[in-house]
C-alpha positions as CSV (number, residue, x, y, z in Angstrom):
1,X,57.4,-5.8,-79.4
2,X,57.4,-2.1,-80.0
3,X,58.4,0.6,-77.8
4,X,54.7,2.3,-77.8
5,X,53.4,-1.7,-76.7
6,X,55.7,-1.9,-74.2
7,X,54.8,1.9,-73.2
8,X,51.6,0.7,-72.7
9,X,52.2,-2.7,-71.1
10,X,54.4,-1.2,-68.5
11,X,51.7,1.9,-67.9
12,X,48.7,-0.7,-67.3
13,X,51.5,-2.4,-64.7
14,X,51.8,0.5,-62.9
15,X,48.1,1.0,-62.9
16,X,47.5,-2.5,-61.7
17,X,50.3,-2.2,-59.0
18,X,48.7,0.8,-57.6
19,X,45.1,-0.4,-57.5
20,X,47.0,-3.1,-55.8
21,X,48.2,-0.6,-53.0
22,X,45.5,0.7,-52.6
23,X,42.9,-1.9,-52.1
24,X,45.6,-3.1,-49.3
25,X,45.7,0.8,-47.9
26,X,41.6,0.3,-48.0
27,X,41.5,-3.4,-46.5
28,X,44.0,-2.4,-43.9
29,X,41.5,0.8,-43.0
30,X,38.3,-1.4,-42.7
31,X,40.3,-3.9,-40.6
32,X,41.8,-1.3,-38.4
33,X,37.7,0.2,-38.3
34,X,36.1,-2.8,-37.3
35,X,38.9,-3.6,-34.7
36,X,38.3,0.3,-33.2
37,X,34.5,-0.1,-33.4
38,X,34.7,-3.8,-31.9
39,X,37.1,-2.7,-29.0
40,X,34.8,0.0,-28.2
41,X,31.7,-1.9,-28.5
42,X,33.0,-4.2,-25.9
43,X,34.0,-1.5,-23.7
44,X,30.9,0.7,-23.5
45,X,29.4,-3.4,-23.5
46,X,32.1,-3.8,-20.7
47,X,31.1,-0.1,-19.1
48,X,27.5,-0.8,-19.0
49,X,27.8,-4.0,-17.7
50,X,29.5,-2.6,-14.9
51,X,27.3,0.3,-14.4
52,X,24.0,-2.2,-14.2
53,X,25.9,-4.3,-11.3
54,X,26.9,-1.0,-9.4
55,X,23.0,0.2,-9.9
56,X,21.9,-3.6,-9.0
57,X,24.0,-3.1,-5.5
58,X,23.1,0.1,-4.4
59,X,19.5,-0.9,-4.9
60,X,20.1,-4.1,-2.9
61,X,22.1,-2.4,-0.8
62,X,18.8,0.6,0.2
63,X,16.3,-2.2,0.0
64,X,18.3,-4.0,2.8
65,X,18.8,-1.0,4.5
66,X,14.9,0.2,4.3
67,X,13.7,-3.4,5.2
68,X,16.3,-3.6,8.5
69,X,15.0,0.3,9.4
70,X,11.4,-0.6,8.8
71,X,11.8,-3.5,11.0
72,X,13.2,-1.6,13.7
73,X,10.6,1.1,13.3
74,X,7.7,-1.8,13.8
75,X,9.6,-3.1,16.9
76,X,10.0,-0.2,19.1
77,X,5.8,0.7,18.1
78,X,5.1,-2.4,19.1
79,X,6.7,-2.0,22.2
80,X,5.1,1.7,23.0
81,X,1.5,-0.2,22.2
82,X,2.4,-2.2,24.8
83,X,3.7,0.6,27.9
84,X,0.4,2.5,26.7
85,X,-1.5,-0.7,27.3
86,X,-0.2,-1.6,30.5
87,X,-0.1,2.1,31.6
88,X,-3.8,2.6,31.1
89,X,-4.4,0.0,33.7
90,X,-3.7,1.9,36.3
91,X,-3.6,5.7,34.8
92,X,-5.6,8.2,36.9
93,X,-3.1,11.4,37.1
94,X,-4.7,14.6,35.4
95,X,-3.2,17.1,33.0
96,X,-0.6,18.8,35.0
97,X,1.2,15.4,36.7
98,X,3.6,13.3,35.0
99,X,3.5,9.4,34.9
100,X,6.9,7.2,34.7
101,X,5.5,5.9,30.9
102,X,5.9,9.9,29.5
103,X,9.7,9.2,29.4
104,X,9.8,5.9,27.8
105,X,7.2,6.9,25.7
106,X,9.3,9.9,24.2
107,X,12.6,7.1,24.2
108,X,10.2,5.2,21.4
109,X,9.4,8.7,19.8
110,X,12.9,9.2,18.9
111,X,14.0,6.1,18.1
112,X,11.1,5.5,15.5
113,X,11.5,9.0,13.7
114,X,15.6,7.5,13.8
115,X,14.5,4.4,12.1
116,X,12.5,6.5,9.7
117,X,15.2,8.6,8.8
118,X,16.9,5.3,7.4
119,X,14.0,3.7,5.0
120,X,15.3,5.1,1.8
121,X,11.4,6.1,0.5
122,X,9.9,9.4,0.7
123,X,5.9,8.1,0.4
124,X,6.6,6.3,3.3
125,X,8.2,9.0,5.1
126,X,5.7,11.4,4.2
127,X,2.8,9.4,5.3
128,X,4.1,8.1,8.4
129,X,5.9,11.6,10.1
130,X,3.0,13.7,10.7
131,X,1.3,10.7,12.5
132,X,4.5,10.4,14.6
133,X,4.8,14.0,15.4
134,X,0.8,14.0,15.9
135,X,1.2,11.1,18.5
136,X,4.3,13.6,20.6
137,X,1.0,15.8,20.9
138,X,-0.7,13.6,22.8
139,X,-1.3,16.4,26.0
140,X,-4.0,17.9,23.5
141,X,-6.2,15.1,23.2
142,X,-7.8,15.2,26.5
143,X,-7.6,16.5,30.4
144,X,-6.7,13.1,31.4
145,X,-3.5,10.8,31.1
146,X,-6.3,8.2,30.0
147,X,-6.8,10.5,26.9
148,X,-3.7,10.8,26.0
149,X,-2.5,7.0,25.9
150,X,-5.3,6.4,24.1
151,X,-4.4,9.0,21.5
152,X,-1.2,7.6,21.6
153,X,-2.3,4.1,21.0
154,X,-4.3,5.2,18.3
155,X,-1.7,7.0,16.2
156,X,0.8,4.0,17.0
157,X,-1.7,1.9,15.6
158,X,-2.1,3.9,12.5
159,X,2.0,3.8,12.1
160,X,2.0,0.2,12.3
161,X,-0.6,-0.9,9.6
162,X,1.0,2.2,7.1
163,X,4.8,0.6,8.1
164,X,3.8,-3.3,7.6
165,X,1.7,-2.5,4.3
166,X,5.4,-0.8,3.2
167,X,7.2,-4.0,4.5
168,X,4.7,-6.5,2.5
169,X,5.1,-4.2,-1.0
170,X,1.6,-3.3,-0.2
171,X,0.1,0.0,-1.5
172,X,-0.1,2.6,1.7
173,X,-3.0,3.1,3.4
174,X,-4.3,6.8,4.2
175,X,-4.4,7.9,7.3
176,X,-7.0,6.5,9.4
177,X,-10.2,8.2,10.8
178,X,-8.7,8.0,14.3
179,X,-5.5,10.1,12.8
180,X,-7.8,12.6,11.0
181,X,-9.9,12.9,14.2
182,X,-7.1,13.4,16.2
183,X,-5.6,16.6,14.3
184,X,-8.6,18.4,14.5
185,X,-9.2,17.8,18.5
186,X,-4.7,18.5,19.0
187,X,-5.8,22.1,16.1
188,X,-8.7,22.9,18.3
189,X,-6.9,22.6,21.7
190,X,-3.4,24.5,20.4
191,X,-6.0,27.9,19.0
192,X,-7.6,27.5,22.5
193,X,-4.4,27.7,24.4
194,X,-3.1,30.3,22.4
195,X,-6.2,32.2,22.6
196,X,-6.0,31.6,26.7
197,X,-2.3,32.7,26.8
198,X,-3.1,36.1,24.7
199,X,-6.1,36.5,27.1
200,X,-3.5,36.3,30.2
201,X,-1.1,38.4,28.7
202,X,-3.6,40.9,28.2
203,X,-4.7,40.6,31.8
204,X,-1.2,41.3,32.8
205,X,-0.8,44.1,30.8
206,X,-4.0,45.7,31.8
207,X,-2.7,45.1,36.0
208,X,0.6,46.3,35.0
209,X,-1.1,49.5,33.4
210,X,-2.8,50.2,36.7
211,X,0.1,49.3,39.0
212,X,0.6,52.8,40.6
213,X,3.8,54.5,39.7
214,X,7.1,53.8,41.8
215,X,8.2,56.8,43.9
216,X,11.6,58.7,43.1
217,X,13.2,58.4,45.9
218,X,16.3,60.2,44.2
219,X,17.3,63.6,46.1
């Protein structure tokens, strides 16, 4: 053979050896890819299988928590529907006394606005907290201790159909024509006690003003 064949036998060697190389430097690449890519798709698999069980728990977790504070809410209305109905039995007292169900009655205030605290759902916590803190009012709604468990017993009522429509996935119901009636008599009676306490303080001012002048008994 001559020397420029065998020039060109060894060049096309090399050339062959090389492509060899690198298709091995390339294959190696794509294997080392795909074994990235797959060990990442199975950890952001991996992270966002754990991130749906963590979201499945909390949820569990404020549904249980929401259905045993809802309960508990229910319970303790229940209960001041029945002191207000056995208290109206026998309720006669007028505006200024105080009857033994006041107190209990305020105990079952608190503890429902507790429970409410607790439901992890702001619809239901706006819709049902200005009928509780109308139902604390319940000195407006009339002269006589019979108005005011009635008032009570109303806005209880209205607490108890908006909290067991929650419990049941219902939609909630508005307020009730009782509740609306209700803020307007507890509105009307606050602007006519505050217009009767301006009126006093102006009667006091105006005896004050004519009080005659304390003598200076100072030498």
């Amino acid at each position: 053979m001559s020397a420029p064949l065998s020039e060109a036998w060894i060049q096309f060697a090399l050339v062959e050896q090389d492509d060899l190389v690198t298709q091995g430097i390339v294959t190696a690449i794509i294997g080392l890819t795909g074994a990235v890519v797959g060990a990442g798709a199975t950890s952001l698999t991996t992270w966002l299988g754990l991130r749906h069980q963590r979201r499945s728990a909390r949820e569990a977790r404020l549904y249980e928590v929401g259905h045993v504070a809802t309960d508990t809410a229910l319970a303790k209305l229940i209960e001041l529907q029945d002191l207000t109905a056995a208290a109206a039995s026998s309720s006669s007292a007028s505006r200024d006394d105080r009857e033994p169900w006041e107190e209990a009655a305020h105990g079952y205030f608190r503890e429902v606005e507790l429970a409410l605290l607790r439901i992890p759902n702001d619809e239901v916590h706006d819709r049902v907290k200005p009928t509780l803190d109308l139902a604390k009012q319940y000195r407006y709604a009339g002269p006589r201790h019979f108005h005011y468990l009635r008032h009570v017993r109303q806005m209880t009522q209205d607490m108890i159909d908006a909290l067991s429509a929650y419990i049941r996935g219902a939609e909630l119901p508005p307020p009730s024509q009782d509740v609306t009636a209700a803020q307007q008599k507890v509105e009307t009676a606050r602007e006519a006690e505050r217009h009767r306490d301006a009126r006093m303080y102006r009667e006091w001012e105006e005896l004050r003003a004519e009080e005659p002048a304390e003598p200076d008994d100072l030498p």
